[in-house]
C-alpha positions as CSV (number, residue, x, y, z in Angstrom):
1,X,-15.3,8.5,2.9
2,X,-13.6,6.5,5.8
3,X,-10.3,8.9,4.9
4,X,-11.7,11.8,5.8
5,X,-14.0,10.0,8.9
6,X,-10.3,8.6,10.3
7,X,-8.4,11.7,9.6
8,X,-10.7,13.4,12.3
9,X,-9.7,11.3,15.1
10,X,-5.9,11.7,13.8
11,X,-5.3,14.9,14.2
12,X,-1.7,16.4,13.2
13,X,-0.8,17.9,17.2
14,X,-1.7,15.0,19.9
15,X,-4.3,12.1,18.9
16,X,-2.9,8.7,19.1
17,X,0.6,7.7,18.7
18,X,2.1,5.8,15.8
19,X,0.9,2.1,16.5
20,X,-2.9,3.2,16.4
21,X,-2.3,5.5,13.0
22,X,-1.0,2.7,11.2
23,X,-3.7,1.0,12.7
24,X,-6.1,3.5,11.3
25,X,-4.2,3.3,7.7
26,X,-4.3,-0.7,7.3
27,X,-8.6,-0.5,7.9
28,X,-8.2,2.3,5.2
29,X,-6.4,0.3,2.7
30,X,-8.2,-2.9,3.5
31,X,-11.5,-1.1,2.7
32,X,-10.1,0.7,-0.5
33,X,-8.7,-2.3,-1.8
34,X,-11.5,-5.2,-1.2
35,X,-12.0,-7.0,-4.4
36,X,-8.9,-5.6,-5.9
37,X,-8.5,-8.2,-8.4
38,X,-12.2,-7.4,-9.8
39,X,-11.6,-4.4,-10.5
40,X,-7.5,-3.3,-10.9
41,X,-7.6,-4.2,-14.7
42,X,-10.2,-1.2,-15.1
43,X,-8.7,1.2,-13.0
44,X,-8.3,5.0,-15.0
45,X,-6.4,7.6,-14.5
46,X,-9.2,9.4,-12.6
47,X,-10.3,6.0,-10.3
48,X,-6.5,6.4,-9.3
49,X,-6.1,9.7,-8.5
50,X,-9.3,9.3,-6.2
51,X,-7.9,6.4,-5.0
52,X,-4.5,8.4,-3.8
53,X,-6.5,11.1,-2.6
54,X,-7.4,9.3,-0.3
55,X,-4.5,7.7,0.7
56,X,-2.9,10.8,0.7
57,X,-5.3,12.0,3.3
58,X,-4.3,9.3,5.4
59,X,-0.5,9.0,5.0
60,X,-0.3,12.6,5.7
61,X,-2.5,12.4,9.1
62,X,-0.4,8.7,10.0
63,X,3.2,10.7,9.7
64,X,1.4,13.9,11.5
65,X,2.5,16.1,8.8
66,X,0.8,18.7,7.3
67,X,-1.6,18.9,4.4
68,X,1.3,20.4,2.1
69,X,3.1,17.4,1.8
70,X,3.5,15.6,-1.4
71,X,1.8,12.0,-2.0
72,X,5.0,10.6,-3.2
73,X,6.9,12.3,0.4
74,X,3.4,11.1,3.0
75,X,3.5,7.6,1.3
76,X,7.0,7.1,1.4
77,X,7.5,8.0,5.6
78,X,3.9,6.3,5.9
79,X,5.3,3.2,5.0
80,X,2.5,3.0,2.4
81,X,3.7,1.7,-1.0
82,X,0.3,3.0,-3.8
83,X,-2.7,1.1,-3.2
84,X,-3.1,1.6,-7.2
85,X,0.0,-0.4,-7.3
86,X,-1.3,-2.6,-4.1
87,X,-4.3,-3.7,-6.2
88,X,-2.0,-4.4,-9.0
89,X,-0.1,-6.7,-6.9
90,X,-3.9,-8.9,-5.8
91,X,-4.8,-9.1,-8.4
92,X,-1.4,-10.6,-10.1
93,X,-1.6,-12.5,-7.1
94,X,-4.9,-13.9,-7.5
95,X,-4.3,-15.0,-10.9
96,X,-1.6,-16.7,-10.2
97,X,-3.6,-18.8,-7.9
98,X,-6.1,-19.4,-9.7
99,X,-4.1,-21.0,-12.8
100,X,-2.4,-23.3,-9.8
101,X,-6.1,-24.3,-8.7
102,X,-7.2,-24.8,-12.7
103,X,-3.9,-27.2,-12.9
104,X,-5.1,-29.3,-10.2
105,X,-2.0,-28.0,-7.3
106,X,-3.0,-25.7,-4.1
107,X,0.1,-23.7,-3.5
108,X,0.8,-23.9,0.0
109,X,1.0,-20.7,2.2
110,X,4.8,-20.4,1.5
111,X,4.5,-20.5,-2.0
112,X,2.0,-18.0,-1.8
113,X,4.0,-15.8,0.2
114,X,6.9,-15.9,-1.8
115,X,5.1,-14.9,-4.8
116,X,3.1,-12.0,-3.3
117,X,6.4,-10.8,-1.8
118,X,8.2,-11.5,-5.7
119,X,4.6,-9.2,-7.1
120,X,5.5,-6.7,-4.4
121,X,8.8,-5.6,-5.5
122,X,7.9,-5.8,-9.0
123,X,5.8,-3.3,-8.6
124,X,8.1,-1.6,-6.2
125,X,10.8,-1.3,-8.5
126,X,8.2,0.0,-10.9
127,X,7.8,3.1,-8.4
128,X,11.3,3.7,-7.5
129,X,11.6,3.9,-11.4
130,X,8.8,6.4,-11.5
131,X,9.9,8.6,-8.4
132,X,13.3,8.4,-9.2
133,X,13.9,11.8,-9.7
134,X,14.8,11.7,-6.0
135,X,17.0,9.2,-4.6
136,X,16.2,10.0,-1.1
137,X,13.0,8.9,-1.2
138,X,13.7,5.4,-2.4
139,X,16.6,5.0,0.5
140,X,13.8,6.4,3.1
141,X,11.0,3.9,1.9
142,X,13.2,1.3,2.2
143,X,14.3,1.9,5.3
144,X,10.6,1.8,6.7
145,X,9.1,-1.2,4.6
146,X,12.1,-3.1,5.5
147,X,10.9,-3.9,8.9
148,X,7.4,-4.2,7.6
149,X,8.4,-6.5,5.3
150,X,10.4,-8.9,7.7
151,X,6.9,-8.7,10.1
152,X,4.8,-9.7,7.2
153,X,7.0,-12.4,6.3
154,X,7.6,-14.3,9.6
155,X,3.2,-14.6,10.3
């Protein structure tokens, strides 16, 4: 529903530039995946198609491509690594903290971070494995997470 409420004021020729369309994309997947670890465990096949629809929609409006682009190509140039596998990743996450909290240990922000970032390429390399029928779009992802990851890292 926001998808296709965003992807109006993004249109393909024009609209806003690239800072305000990945602004656009991150209320997206914040909204999509709020209370991800709830809910992740029972995801099915045709909760995560919906849920790539979507993104879909929105990686295809971010890069300003056109609506016969694959998932796999719009969410690789997006930037945007699956928000099935995103959800994955909190709820892993979340888990993990909470079996620090049941041992009586608050992992401090740095531990945290180091094991979301660990989840993350888990679940990346779980991708790559899956779209690896074409190299290229491993290289490309990882050529525009890298700085995305180095941002995310340093706040």
């Amino acid at each position: 529903m926001a998808a296709g409420a965003l992807s109006r004021l993004l249109p393909n020729i024009g609209g806003p530039e690239a800072s305000c369309r990945k602004l656009f994309e991150g209320i997206v997947r914040s909204m999509a995946l709020y209370g991800a670890p709830i809910w992740s465990d029972r995801l099915t096949a045709r909760n995560a198609a919906l849920l790539r629809q979507a993104q879909r929609v929105l990686a295809v409006r971010t890069i300003r491509g056109y609506r016969t682009v694959s998932f796999e190509a719009a969410s690789l140039l997006a930037g945007s690594p699956p928000w099935d596998l995103e959800a994955r990743v909190l709820a892993s996450l979340f888990q993990w903290r909470k079996e620090a909290l049941a041992r009586g240990t608050r992992p401090a922000p740095q531990e945290t971070e180091a094991c979301r970032s660990q989840l993350r390429d888990v679940a990346m390399a779980e991708y790559f494995i899956a779209i690896s029928t074409t190299k290229n779009y491993i290289m490309i992802f990882q050529e525009f997470t890298q700085p995305y990851s180095t941002k995310e890292a340093l706040s």
